[in-house]
C-alpha positions in Angstrom: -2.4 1.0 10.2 -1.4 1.6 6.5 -0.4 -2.2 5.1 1.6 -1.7 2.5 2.8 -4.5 0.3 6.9 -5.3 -0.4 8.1 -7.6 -2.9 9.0 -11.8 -2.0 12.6 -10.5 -2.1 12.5 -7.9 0.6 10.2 -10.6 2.8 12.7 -12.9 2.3 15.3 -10.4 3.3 13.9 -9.3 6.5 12.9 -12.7 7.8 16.4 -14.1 7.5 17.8 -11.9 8.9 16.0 -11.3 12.0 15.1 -14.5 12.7 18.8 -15.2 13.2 18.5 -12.0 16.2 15.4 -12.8 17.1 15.3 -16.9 17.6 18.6 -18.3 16.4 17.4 -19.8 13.8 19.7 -19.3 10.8 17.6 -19.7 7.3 19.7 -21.6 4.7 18.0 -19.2 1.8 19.3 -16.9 -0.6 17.7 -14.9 -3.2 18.8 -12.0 -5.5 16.3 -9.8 -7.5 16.6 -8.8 -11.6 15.4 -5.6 -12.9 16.1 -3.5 -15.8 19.3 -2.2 -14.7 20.8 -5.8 -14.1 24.1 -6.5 -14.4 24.6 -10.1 -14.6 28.3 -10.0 -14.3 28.0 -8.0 -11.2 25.1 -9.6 -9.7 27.3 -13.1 -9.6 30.3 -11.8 -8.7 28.4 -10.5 -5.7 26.2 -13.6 -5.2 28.8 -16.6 -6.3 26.0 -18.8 -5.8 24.0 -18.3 -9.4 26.8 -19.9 -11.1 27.2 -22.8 -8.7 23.5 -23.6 -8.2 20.3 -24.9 -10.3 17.5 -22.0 -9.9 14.4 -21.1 -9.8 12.9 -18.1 -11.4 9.5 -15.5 -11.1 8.1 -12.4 -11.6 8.4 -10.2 -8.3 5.5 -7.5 -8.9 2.8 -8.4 -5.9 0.4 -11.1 -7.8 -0.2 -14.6 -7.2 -0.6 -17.5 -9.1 2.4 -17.0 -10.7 2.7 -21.1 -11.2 -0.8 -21.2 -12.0 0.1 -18.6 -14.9 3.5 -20.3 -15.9 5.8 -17.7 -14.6 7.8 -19.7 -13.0 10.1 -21.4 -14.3 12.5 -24.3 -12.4 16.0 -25.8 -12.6 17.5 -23.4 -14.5 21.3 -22.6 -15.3 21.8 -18.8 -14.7 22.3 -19.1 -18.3 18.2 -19.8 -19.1 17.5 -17.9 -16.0 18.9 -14.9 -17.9 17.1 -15.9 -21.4 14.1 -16.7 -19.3 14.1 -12.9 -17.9 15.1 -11.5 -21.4 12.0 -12.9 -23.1 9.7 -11.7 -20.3 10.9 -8.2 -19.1 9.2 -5.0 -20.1 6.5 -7.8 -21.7 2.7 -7.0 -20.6 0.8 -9.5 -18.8 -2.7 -9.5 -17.9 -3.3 -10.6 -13.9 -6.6 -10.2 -11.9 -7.9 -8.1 -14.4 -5.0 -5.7 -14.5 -2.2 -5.4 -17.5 1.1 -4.0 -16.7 4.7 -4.7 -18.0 6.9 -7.5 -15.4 10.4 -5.5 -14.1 11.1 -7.4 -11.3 12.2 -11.1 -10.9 13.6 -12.8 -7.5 15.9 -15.9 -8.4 16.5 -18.6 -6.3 18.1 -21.8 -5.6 16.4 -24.3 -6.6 15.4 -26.9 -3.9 13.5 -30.2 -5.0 11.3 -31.6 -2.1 8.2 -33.9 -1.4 6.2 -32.2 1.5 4.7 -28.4 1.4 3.7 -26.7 4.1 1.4 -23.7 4.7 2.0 -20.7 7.2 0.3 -17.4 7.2 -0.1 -14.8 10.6 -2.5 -11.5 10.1 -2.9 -8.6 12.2 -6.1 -7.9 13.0 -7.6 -5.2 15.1 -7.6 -6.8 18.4 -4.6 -9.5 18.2 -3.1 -11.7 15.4 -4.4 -15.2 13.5 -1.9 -17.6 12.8 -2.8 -20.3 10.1 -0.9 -23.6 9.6 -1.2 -26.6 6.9 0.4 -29.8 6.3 -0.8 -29.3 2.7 0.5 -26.3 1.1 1.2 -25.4 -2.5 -0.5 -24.2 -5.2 -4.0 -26.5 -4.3 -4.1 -24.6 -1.0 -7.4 -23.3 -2.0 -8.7 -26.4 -2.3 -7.7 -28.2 0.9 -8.6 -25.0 2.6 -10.6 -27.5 5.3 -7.4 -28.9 6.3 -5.6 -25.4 7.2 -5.8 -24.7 11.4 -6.7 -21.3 12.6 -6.0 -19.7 16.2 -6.5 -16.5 17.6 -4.1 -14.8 19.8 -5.3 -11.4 21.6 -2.9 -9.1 21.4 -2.2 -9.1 25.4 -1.3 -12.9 25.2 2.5 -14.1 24.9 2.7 -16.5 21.8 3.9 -19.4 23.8 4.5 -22.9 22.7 1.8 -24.4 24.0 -0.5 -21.3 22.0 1.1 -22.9 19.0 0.8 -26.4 19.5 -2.7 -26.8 18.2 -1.6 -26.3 14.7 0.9 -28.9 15.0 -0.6 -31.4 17.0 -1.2 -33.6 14.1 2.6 -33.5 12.6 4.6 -36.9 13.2 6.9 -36.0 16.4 9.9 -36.0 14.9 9.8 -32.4 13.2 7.1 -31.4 15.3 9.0 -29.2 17.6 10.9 -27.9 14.7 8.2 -26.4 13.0 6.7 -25.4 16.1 9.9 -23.7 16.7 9.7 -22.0 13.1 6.3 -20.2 13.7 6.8 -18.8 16.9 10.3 -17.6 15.5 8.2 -16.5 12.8 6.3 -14.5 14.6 8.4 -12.9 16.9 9.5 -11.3 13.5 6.6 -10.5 12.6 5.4 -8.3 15.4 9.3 -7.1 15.7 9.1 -5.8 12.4 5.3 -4.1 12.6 4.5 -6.6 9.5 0.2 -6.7 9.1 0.6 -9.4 7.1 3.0 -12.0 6.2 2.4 -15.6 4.2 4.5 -18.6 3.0 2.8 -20.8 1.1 4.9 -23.3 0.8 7.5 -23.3 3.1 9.4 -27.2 3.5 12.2 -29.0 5.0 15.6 -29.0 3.7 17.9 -31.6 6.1 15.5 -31.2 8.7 15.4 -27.2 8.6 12.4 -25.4 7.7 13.0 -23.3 4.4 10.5 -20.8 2.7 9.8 -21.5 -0.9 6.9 -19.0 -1.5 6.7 -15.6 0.5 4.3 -12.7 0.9 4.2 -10.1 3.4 2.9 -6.6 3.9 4.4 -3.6 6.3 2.9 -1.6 8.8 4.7 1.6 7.1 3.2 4.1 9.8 6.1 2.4 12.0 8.7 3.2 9.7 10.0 5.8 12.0 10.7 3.3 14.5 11.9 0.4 12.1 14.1 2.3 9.4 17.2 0.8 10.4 15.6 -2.9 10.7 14.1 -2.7 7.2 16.8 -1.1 5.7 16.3 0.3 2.1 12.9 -1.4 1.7 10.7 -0.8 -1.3 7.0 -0.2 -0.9 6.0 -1.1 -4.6 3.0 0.4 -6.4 0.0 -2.5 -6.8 0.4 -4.0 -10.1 -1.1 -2.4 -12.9 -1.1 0.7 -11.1 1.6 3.5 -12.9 1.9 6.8 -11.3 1.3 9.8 -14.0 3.3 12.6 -13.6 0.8 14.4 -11.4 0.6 12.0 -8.7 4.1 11.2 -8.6 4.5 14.6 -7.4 2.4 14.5 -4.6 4.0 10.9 -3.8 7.8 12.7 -3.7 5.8 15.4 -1.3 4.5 12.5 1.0 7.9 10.9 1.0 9.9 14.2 2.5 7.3 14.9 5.1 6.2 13.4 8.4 2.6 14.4 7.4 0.5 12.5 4.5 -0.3 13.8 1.8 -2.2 11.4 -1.1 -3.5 12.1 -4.7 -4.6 9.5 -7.3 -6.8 11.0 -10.1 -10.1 8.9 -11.2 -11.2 10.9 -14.2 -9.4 13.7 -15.3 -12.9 15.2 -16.9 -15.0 14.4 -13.4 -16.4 17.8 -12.3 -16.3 16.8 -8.4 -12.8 17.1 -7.1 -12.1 16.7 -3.2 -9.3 17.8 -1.0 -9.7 16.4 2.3 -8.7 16.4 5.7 -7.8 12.9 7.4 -8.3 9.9 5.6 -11.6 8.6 7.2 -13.3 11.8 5.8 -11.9 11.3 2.6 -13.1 8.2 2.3 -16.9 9.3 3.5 -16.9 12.4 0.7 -16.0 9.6 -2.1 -18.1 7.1 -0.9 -21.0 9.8 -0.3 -20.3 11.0 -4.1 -21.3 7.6 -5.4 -24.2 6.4 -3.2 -25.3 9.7 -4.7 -25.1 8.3 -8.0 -22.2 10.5 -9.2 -19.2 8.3 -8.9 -18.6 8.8 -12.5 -17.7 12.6 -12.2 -15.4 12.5 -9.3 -12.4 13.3 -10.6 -9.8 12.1 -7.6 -9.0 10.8 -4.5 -7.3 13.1 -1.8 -6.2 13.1 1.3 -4.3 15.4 3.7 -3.4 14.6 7.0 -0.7 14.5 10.0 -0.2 18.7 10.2 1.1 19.1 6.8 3.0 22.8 7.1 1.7 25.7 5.1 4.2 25.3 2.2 3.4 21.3 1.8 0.5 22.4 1.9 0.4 24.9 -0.7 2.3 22.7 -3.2 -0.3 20.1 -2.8 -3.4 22.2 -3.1 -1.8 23.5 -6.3 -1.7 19.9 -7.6 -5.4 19.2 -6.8 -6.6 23.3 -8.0 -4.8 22.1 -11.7 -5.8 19.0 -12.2 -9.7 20.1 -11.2 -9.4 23.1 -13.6 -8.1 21.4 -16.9 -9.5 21.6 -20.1 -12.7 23.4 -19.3 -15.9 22.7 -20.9 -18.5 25.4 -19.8 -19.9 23.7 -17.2 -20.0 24.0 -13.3 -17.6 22.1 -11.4 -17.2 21.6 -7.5 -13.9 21.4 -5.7 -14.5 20.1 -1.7 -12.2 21.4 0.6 -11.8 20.4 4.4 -13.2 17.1 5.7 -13.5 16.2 9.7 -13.1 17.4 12.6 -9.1 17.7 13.1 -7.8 16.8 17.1 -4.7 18.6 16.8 -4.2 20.1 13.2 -4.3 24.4 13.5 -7.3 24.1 10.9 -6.1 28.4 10.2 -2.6 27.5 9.3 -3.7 24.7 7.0 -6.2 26.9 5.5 -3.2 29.5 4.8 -1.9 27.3 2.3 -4.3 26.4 0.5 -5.6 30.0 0.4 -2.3 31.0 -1.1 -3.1 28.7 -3.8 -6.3 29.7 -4.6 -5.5 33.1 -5.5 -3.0 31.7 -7.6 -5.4 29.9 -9.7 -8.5 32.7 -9.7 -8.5 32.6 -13.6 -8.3 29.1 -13.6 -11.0 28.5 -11.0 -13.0 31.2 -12.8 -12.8 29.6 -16.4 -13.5 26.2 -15.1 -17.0 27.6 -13.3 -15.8 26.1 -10.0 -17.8 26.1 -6.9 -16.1 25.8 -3.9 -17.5 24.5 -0.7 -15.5 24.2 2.6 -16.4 22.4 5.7 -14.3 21.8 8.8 -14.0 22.1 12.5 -11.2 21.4 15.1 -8.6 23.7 16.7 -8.4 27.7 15.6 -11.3 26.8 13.1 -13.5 30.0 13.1 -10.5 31.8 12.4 -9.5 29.5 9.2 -13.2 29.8 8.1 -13.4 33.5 8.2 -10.2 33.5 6.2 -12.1 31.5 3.6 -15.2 33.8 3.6 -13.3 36.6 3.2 -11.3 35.2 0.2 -14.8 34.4 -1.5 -15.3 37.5 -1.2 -11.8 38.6 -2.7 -11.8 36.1 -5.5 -15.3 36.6 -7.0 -15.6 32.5 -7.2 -18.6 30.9 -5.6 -17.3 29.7 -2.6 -19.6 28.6 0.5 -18.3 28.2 4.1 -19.6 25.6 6.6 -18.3 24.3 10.1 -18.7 21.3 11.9 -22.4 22.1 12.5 -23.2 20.9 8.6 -22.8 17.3 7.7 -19.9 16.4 5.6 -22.5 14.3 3.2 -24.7 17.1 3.8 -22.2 19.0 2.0 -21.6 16.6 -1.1 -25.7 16.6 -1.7 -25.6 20.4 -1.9 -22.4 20.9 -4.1 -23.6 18.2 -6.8 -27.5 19.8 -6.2 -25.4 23.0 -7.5 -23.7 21.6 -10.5 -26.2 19.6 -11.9 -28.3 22.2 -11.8 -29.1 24.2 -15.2 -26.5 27.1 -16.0 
């Protein structure tokens, strides 16, 4: 599962709508996002409510705390709402440690009300826990001890009476409402493949529950199965994160393909660089690099998977060759190709394309004194390994060969051994 976060807007989005299919239950919410592009004149001739309505206000960029941080800011005319935006857009803020321009705001009605309620369901590995509070808000946190918890396997139907320990202690009269709520709630979210999903608060307008506060995160390995039903949904970079031009490159590749195919670069003068088959071996090869004590030097992150074809493949391994052989300072590098064990990647046909790539950066890999070592296993892999042997050969470049027989750790010890080593 790949969770993926989407902004309150699109959450908001997707659970009206199909909770309406799902449990009849027809959310009384609207919302309407401002970016850049903006056009206020158009935005409330398509949503007539903004001129009609006090609003509420917020950055839309995947923190929290934005009422903690006074970001959000309440009965508004769309008047202030657009001043509000104005003074704030394209301005940098500093949020968990991170500092990034805001250029996304939801607005919404705003909707005075006395009681806040909490409601958060998360996948986990062998069913779902689903979290309920009579006190929500921003003190969650703090009355944490009041907030009740269940576990439903993933073979159990989420029935009424499943639910009605988190709402045994409500006064009966909205009792079955709410109870009504989160199992609607829910039959959303598994409809939907959401991993995570969080409204704190939600309350009661006339009797109906209404989300205030919304957070939720996609499976987006089930896009292929959900495209329609999400619609044109946004998977947003984390904030403070800003793609440079390399890696929004190989994020364009990723998006046209039915393979993955990831590369974020960690220092642009480390002198280990990976490209790695499946992401659990990628993540053992970076880990491995800094229990070793060479975290520092690994230049990126990269991962290959799902039976990327030999031109994806190509492209990508360019990428990765380029990046590992800038601005060369006369000393040894290490570029680690392969990873795993594959269980139904041609490990030859993979190899093709990254062979093709090689040759087309011998002077690079040459002037940047790269060592190469290659490790995998999995179908047609003696023939993709004596394809590399032979290019060693070809090229001239240091380039050792190893199959599944040699530990993937094994094999970052041995290529940092190498390029620590004196000239």
């Amino acid at each position: 599962m790949a969770r993926k976060k989407i902004r309150e807007y699109d959450s908001k989005r997707l659970l009206k709508e199909h909770l309406k299919r799902l449990a009849n239950i027809d959310l009384q919410i609207c919302s309407a996002q401002i970016n850049q592009s903006t056009d206020f004149a158009e935005l409330t001739n398509n949503e007539p409510w903004l001129s009609s309505t006090r609003l509420v206000v917020k950055p839309d960029m995947l923190f929290g705390k934005r009422g903690k941080s006074g970001l959000v800011a309440l009965n508004l005319d769309l008047a202030q709402v657009a001043e509000f935006v104005k003074q704030r857009l394209g301005v940098q803020v500093e949020m968990g440690g991170c500092k990034a321009p805001i250029t996304t705001f939801i607005v919404e009605p705003f909707v005075p009300h006395d009681q806040e309620y909490y409601l958060s369901i998360v996948s986990e590995r062998l069913g779902c826990t689903i979290s309920f509070s009579e006190c929500g808000g921003i003190e969650i946190e703090e009355n944490w001890d009041k907030v009740k918890t269940i576990f439903l396997p993933t073979e159990k139907t989420f029935t009424l009476e499943a639910c009605a320990p988190l709402i045994a202690t409500l006064p009966l009269e909205i009792r079955g409402k709410i109870g009504d709520f989160i199992m609607g709630v829910f039959n959303v979210f598994q409809d939907l493949d959401f991993s995570f999903l969080e409204m704190n608060p939600f309350t009661l307008v006339n009797g109906e529950p209404y989300p205030l506060d919304m957070r939720g995160e996609l499976d987006d390995t089930a896009a292929f199965k959900n495209f329609k039903k999400w619609g044109n949904i946004e998977f947003p970079l984390p904030f403070g994160r800003v793609l440079n031009p390399t890696e929004s490159f190989v994020h364009s590749l990723d998006e046209k393909t039915s393979a993955s195919l990831k590369f974020t670069v960690l220092n642009p003068k480390g002198r280990i660089w990976t490209m790695v088959a499946g992401g659990g071996a990628s993540v053992i090869y970076a880990d491995t690099v800094g229990d070793l004590g060479y975290a520092s030097e690994l230049g990126n992150y990269a991962e290959y998977s799902g039976a990327p074809n030999e031109e994806e493949v190509l492209q990508y391994a360019r990428v990765v060759i380029d990046c590992a052989t800038s601005v060369p300072d006369g000393r040894k590098r290490a570029l680690l190709i392969g990873g795993g064990i594959a269980n139904f990647t041609d490990v030859a046909a993979t190899f093709n394309g990254i062979i093709r790539a090689l040759r087309e950066k011998e002077s690079k890999l040459k002037a940047a004194r790269m060592h190469i070592y290659v490790r995998r296993g999995g179908p047609n892999y003696q023939t993709g390994l004596t394809k590399m042997r032979a290019l060693g050969e070809e090229l001239g470049v240091p380039l050792e060969v190893f199959g599944p027989e040699a530990t993937m750790t094994g094999i970052c010890k041995q290529a940092i051994e190498c390029i620590m080593s004196a000239a």
